[in-house]
C-alpha positions as CSV (number, residue, x, y, z in Angstrom):
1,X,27.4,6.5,-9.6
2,X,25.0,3.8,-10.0
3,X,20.8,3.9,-9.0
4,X,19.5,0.6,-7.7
5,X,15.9,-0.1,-8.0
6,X,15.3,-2.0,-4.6
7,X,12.3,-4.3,-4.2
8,X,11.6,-3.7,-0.6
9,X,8.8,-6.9,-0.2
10,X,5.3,-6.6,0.4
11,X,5.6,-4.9,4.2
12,X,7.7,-6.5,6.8
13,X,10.8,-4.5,6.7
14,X,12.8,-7.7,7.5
15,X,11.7,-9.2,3.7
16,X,13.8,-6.5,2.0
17,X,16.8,-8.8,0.6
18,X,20.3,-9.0,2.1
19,X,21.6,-7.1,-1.3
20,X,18.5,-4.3,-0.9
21,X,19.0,-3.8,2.4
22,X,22.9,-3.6,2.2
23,X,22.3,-0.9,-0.6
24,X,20.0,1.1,1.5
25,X,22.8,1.0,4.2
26,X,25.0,2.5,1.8
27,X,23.6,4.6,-0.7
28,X,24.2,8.6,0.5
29,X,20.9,9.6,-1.8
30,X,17.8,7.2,-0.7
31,X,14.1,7.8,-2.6
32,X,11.2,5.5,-1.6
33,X,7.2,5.6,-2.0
34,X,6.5,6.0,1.3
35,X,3.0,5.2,1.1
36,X,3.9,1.5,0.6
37,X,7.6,1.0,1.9
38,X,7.9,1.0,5.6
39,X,10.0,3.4,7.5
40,X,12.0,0.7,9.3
41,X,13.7,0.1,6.0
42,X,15.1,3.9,4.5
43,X,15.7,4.7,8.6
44,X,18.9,2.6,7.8
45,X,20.0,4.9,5.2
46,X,23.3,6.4,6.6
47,X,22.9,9.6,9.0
48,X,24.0,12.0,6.5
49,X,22.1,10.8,3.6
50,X,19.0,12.5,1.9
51,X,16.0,10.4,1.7
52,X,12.9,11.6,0.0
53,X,9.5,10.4,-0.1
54,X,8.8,10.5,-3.4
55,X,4.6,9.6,-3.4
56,X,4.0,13.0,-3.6
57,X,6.0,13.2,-6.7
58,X,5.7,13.2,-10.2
59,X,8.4,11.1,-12.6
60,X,10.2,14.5,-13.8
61,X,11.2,15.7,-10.0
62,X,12.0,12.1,-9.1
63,X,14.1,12.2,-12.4
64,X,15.8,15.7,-10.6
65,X,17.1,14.2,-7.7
66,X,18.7,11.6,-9.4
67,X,20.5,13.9,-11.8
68,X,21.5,16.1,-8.8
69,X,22.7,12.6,-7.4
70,X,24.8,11.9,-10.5
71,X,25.8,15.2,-10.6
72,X,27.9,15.1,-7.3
73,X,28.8,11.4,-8.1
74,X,26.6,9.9,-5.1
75,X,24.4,6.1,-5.5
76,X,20.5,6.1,-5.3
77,X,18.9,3.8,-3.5
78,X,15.5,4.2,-5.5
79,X,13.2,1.9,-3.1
80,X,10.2,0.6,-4.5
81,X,7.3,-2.0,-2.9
82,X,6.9,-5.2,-3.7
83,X,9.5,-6.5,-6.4
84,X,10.2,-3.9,-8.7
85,X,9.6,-5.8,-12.4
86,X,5.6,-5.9,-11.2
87,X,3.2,-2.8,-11.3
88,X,6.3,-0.9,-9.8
89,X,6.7,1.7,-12.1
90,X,10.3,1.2,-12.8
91,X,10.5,1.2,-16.6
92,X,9.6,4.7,-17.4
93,X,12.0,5.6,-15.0
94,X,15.3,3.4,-16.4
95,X,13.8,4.6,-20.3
96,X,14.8,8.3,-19.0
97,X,18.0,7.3,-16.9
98,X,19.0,5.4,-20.5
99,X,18.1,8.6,-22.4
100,X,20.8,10.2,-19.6
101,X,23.6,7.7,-19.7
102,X,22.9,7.1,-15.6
103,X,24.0,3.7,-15.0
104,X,21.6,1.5,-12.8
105,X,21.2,-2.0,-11.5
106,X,18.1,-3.8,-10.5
107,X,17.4,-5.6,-6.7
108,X,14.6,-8.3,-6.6
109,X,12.1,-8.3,-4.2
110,X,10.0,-10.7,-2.9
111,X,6.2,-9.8,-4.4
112,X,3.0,-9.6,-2.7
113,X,1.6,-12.9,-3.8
114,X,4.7,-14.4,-2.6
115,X,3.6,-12.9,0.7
116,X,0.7,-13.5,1.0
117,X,0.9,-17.4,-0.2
118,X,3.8,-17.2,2.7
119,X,1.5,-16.1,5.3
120,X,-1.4,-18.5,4.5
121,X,1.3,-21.8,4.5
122,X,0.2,-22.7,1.0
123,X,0.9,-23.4,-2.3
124,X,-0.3,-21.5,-5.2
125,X,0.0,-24.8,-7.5
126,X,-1.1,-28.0,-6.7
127,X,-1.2,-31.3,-8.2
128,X,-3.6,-31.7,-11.1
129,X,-5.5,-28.4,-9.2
130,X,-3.5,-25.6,-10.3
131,X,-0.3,-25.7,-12.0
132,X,-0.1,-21.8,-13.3
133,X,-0.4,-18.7,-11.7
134,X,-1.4,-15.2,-13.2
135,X,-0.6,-12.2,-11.9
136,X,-3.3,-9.4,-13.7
137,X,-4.8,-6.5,-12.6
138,X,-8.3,-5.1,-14.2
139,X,-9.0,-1.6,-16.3
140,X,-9.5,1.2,-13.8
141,X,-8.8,4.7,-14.1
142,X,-4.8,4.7,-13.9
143,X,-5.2,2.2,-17.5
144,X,-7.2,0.2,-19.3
145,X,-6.4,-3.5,-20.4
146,X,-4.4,-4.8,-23.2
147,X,-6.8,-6.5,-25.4
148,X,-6.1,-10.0,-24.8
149,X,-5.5,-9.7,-21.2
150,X,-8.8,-9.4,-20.0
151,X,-10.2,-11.5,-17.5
152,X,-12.8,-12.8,-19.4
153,X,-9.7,-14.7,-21.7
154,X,-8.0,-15.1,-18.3
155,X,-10.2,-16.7,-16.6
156,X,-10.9,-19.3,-19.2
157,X,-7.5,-20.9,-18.0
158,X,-9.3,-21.4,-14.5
159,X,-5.7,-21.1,-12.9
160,X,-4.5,-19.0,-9.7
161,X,-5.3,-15.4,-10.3
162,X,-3.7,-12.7,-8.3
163,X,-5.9,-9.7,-8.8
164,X,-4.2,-6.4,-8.3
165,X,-4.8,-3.2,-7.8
166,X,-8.7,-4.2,-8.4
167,X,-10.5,-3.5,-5.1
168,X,-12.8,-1.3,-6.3
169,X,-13.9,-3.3,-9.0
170,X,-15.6,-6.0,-7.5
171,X,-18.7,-6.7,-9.2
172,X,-16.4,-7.0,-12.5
173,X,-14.4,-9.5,-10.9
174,X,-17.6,-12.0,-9.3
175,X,-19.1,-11.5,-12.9
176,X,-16.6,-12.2,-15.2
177,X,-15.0,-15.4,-13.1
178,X,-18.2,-16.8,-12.2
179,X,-18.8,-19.1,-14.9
180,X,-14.9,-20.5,-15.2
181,X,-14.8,-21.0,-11.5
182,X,-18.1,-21.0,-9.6
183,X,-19.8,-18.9,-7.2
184,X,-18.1,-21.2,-4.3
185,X,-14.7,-20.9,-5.8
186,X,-12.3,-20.0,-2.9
187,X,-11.3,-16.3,-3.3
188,X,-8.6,-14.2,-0.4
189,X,-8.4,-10.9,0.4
190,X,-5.3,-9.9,1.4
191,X,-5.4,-5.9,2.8
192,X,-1.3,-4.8,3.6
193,X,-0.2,-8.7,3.2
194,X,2.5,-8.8,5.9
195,X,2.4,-4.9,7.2
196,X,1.2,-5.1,11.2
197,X,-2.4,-4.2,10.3
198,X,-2.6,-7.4,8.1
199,X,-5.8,-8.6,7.3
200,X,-6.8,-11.7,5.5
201,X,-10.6,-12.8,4.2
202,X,-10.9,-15.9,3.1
203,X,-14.6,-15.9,1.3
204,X,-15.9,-16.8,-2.0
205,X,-17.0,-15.3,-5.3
206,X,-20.1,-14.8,-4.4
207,X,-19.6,-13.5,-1.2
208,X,-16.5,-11.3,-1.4
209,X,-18.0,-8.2,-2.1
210,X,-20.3,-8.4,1.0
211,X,-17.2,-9.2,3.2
212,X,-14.6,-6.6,1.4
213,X,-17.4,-3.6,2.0
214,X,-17.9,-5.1,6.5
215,X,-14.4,-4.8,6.3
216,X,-14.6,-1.2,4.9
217,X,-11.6,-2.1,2.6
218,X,-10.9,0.3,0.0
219,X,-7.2,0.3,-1.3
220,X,-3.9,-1.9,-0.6
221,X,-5.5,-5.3,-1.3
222,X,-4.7,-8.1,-3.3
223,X,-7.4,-10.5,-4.6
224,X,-6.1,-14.2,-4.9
225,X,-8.6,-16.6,-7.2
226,X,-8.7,-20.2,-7.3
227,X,-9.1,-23.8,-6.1
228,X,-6.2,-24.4,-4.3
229,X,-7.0,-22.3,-1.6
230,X,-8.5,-24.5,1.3
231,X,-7.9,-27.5,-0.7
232,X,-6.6,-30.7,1.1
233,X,-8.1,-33.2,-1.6
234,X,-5.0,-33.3,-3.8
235,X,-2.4,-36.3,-4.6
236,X,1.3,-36.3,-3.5
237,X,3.7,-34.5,-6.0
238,X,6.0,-37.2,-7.5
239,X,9.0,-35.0,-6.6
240,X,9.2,-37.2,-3.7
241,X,7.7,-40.4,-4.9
242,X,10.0,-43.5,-3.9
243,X,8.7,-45.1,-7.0
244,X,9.6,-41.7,-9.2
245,X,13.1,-41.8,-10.6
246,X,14.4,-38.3,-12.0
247,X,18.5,-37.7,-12.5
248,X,19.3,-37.0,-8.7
249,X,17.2,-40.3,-7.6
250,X,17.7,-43.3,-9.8
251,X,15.9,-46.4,-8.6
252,X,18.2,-48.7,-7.3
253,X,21.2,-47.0,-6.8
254,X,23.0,-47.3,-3.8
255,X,22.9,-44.1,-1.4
256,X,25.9,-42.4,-1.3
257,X,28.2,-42.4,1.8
């Protein structure tokens, strides 16, 4: 038997992958966090299959299913938000299916920055604006902070951030970004990017907090950091520039018939 660690997206059921959703289709043994997986996507699971919630959990009975899967020889679809390689949880779980000689296999998924860049219609890099994005969180009560991932060293690179898991922590946030990217630096809140009760707040530094706490948000929100956001004043990428000659686009040559 084999567990796949499914990335199920960020919320709409229909961004789960081809491969995820195939799995899910398949797999007799199904166990998703159902506080951030829609039900859309496990009610797929085949009629006879178990599926298990597993938010109310802890890693050791999540660990007994799967060894009672393996035990009768049946595939786990182990559905997780998001893409699994971010904030997902994932690697204490493979360390211990090592430790038990239970194969598994891995099923990207497309992550809530992705989602929520998707559902703006922007880029996260721009020309000579923004040409890196960070994907961090800040020390709360689940962990603190390697020390040289702060966001005081972070924010010295003045590139995208994508804040997770960091809603609470506002005031840390405003303070420690302020004086890389200015009080008027564009900032979005994105509460359950794609989910039907989507909400997006496009604010500032300064003003977030005031917004975030009218909006009475107070979990399931991604904060996205930087210039590019509401920024038309940028030049053309030279991707597409006539007078730009890369290996697929040599000038001169003759187009091919």
């Amino acid at each position: 038997m084999t567990v796949y660690f499914i990335g199920a997206g960020p919320g709409a059921p229909d961004l789960i992958t081809v491969r995820g959703q195939k799995l899910v289709e398949r797999c007799k043994v199904c166990l998703y966090a159902g506080s951030l997986v829609p039900i859309e996507i496990v009610e797929a699971a085949p009629e006879d299959a178990l599926v298990v919630d597993t938010a109310p959990m802890h890693l050791d009975a999540i660990i007994e299913e799967i060894k009672k899967a393996h035990e009768k020889g049946l595939d786990v679809a182990r559905v997780h938000s998001g893409d699994p390689s971010i904030y997902g949880a994932t690697a204490e779980q493979m360390r211990r299916l090592d430790d038990l000689e239970i194969d598994y296999e891995v099923v990207p998924g497309v992550p809530a920055f992705a989602g929520v860049a998707a559902k703006l219609k922007t880029e996260l890099t721009l020309p000579e604006i923004a040409q890196t994005i960070i994907i961090t969180r800040t020390g709360m009560k689940a962990s603190s902070m390697p020390e040289f991932e702060t966001l005081e060293i972070l924010g010295k690179s003045r590139a995208t951030l994508a804040i997770h898991l960091s809603i609470r922590n506002l005031d840390y946030v405003r303070d420690t970004l302020e004086p890389y990217y200015g009080e008027d630096c564009p900032v979005i809140i994105a509460y359950r990017a794609t989910w039907p009760d989507e909400l997006y707040i496009k604010t500032t530094l300064s003003g977030m907090k005031k917004e975030v706490r009218a909006n009475k948000i107070t979990r399931t929100a991604l904060i996205l950091v930087g210039p590019v956001f509401g920024n038309a004043d940028f030049r053309d990428s030279d991707l597409y520039n006539p007078d730009y000659t890369h290996v697929l686009r040599n000038k001169g040559k003759k187009k091919a018939r």
